[in-house]
C-alpha positions as CSV (number, residue, x, y, z in Angstrom):
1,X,110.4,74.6,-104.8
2,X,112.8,72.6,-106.5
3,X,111.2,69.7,-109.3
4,X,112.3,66.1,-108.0
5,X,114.8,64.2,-109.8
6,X,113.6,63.1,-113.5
7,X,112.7,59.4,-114.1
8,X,115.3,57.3,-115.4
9,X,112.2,56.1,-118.2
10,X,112.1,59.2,-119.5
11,X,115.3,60.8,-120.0
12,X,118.7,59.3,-120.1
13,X,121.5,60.4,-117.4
14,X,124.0,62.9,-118.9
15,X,126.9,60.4,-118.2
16,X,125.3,57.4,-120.1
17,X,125.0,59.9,-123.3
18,X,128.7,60.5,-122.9
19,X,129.2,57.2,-124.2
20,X,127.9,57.8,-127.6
21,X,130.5,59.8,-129.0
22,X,128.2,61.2,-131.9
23,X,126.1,62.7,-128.8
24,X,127.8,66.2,-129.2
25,X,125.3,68.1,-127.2
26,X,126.1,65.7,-123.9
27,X,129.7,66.8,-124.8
28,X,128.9,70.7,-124.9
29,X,126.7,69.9,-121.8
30,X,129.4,68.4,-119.6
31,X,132.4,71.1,-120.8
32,X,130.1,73.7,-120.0
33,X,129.3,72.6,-116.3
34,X,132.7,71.5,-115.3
35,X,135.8,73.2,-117.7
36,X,135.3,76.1,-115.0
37,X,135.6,74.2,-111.9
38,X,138.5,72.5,-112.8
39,X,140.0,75.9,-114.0
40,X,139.9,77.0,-111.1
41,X,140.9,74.1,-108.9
42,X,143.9,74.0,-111.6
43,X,144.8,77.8,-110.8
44,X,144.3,77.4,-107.1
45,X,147.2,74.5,-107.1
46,X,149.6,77.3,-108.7
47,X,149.4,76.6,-112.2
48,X,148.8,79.3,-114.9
49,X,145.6,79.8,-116.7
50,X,146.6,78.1,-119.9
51,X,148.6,75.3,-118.3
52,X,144.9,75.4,-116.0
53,X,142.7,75.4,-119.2
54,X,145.1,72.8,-120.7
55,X,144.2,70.4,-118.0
56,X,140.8,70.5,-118.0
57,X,140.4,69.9,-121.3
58,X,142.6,66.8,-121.1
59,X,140.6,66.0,-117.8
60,X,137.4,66.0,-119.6
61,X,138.5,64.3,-122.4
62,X,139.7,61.4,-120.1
63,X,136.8,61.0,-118.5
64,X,134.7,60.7,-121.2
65,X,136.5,58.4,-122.9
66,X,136.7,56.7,-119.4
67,X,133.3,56.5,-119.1
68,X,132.9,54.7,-122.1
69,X,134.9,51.8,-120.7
70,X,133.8,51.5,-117.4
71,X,130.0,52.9,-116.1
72,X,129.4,55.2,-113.6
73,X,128.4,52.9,-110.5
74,X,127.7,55.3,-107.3
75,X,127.7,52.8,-104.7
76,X,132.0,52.5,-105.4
77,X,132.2,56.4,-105.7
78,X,130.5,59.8,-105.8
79,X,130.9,61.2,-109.1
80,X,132.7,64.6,-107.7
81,X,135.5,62.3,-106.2
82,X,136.0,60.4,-109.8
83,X,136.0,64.0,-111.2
84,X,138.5,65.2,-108.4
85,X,140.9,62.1,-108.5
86,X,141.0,63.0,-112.2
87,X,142.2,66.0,-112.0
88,X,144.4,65.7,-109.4
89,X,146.0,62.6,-111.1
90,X,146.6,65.2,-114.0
91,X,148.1,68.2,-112.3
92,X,150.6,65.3,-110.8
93,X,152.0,64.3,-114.1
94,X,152.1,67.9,-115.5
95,X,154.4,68.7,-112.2
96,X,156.5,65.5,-112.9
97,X,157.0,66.4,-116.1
98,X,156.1,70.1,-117.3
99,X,158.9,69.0,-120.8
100,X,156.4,66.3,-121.5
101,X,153.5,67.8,-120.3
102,X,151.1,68.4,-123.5
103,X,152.1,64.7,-124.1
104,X,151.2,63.1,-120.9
105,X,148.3,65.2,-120.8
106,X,146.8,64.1,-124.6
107,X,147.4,60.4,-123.0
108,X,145.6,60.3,-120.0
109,X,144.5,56.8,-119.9
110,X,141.3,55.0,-117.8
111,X,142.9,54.2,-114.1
112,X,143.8,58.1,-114.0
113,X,140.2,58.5,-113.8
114,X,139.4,56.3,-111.0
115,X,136.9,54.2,-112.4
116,X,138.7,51.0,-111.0
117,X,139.4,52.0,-107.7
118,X,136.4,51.8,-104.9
119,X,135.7,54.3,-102.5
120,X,135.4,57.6,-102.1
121,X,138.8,59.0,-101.5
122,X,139.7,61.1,-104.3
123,X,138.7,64.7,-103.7
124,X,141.0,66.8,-101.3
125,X,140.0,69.7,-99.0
126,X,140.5,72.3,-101.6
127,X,138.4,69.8,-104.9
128,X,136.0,69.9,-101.9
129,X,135.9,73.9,-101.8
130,X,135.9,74.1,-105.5
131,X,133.3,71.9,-105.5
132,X,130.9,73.8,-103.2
133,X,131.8,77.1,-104.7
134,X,130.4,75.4,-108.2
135,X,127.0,74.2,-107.0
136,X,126.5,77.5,-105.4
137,X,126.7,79.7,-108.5
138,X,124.9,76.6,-110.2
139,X,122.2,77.3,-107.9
140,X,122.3,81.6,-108.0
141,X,121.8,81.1,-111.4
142,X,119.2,78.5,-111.6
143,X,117.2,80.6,-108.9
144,X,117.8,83.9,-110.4
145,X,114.6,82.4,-113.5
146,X,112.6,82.5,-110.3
147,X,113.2,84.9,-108.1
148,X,113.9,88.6,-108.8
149,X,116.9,90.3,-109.3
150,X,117.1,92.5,-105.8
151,X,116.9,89.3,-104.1
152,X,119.5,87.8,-105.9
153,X,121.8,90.7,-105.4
154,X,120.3,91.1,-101.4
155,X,121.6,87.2,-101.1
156,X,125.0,87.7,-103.2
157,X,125.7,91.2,-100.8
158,X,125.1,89.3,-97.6
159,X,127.8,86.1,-99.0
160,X,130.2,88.8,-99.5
161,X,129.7,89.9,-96.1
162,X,128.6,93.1,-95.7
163,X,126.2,93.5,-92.8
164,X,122.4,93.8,-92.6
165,X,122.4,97.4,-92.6
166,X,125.3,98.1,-95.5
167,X,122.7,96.1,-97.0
168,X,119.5,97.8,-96.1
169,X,120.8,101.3,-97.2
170,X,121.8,100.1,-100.7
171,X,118.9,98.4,-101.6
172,X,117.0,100.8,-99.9
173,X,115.2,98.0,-97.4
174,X,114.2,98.2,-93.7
175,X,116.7,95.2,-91.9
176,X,113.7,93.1,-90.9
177,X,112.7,92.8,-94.8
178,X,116.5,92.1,-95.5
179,X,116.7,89.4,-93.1
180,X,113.4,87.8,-94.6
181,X,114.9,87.8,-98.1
182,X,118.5,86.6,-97.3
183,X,116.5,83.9,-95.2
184,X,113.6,82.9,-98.1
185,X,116.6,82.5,-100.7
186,X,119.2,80.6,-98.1
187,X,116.1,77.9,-97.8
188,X,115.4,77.9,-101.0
189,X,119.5,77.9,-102.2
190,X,119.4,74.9,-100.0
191,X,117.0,73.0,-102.0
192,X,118.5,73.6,-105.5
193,X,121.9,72.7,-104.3
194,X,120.6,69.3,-102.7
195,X,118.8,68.9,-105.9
196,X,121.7,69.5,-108.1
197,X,124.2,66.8,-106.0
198,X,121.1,64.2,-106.0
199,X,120.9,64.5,-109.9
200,X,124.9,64.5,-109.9
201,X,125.0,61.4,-107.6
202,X,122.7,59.7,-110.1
203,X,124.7,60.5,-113.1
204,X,122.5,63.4,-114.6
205,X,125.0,66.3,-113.7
């Protein structure tokens, strides 16, 4: 089972140590959680890696120095939709203006982030995709320091889509026992995935 949230007495939320800018481990922290995920968003909106990679970089750069300004309040905004208006707001201005684009991207500026704008209404269908697709490998990997490694591949075969017997003559399993495993680990991918969106919704990514 999942560990509840930590207490906000004991360690700091990831987005409150983004505003010290000598905090270079929050820095590394956040890059390393979310460059990806807006790689990809990037690249599924047509643009090519490096213009992709180029963007998130600038994205995360803006929002940290957004963040700095203006604090993370979750009753105006989920911090995935901040995140997704972001990035959209970015990818915009590159297509606007590709001739000006490393520019415009080194100069993204506090409103592109959202901060100032209530409600949740900046993530589109396919930020929202993205956005799953990142909390699930989040939570393969977070599960696979608990639970062995045929499981994890038993769960990744049957999310690919092969069938319960494909599966059972691979893994050499009887279908009852892979049922029981892909079950087990769906309850318990469950868990770490709500756990992971509480602690993002509170600002500890």
């Amino acid at each position: 089972m999942p560990s509840g949230p930590p207490s906000r007495d004991t360690r700091t939320t990831l987005l409150e140590r983004l505003r010290d800018p000598a905090d270079a481990a929050a820095w590394e922290r956040f890059h390393t959680l979310y460059f990806d995920l807006i790689v990809r968003y990037a690249r599924n909106a047509g643009l090519s890696l490096f213009d992709a990679e180029d963007i998130a970089q600038a994205v995360l750069v803006g929002f940290v120095k957004a963040v700095r300004t203006f604090r993370y309040d979750r009753t105006r905004g989920r911090f995935r939709s901040y995140l997704g208006r972001c990035t959209s707001n970015a990818i915009l201005r590159f297509r606007r203006c590709p001739e000006f684009a490393r520019a415009a991207l080194d100069d993204l500026d506090t409103p592109d982030c959202g901060f100032d704008k209530p409600g949740d209404h900046g993530a589109d269908a396919a930020w929202e995709h993205e956005w799953v697709a990142f909390h699930y490998r989040k939570a393969v990997e977070a599960m696979r320091e608990r639970c062995n490694l045929k499981s994890i591949e038993v769960l990744n075969a049957h999310a690919r889509g092969l069938s319960v017997a494909q599966i059972a003559q691979v893994h050499a399993m009887s279908e009852d026992a892979v049922h029981k495993t892909v079950q087990r680990l769906r309850t318990r991918l469950a868990e770490q995935i709500a756990l992971q969106i509480r602690l993002e919704d509170d600002g500890y990514t």
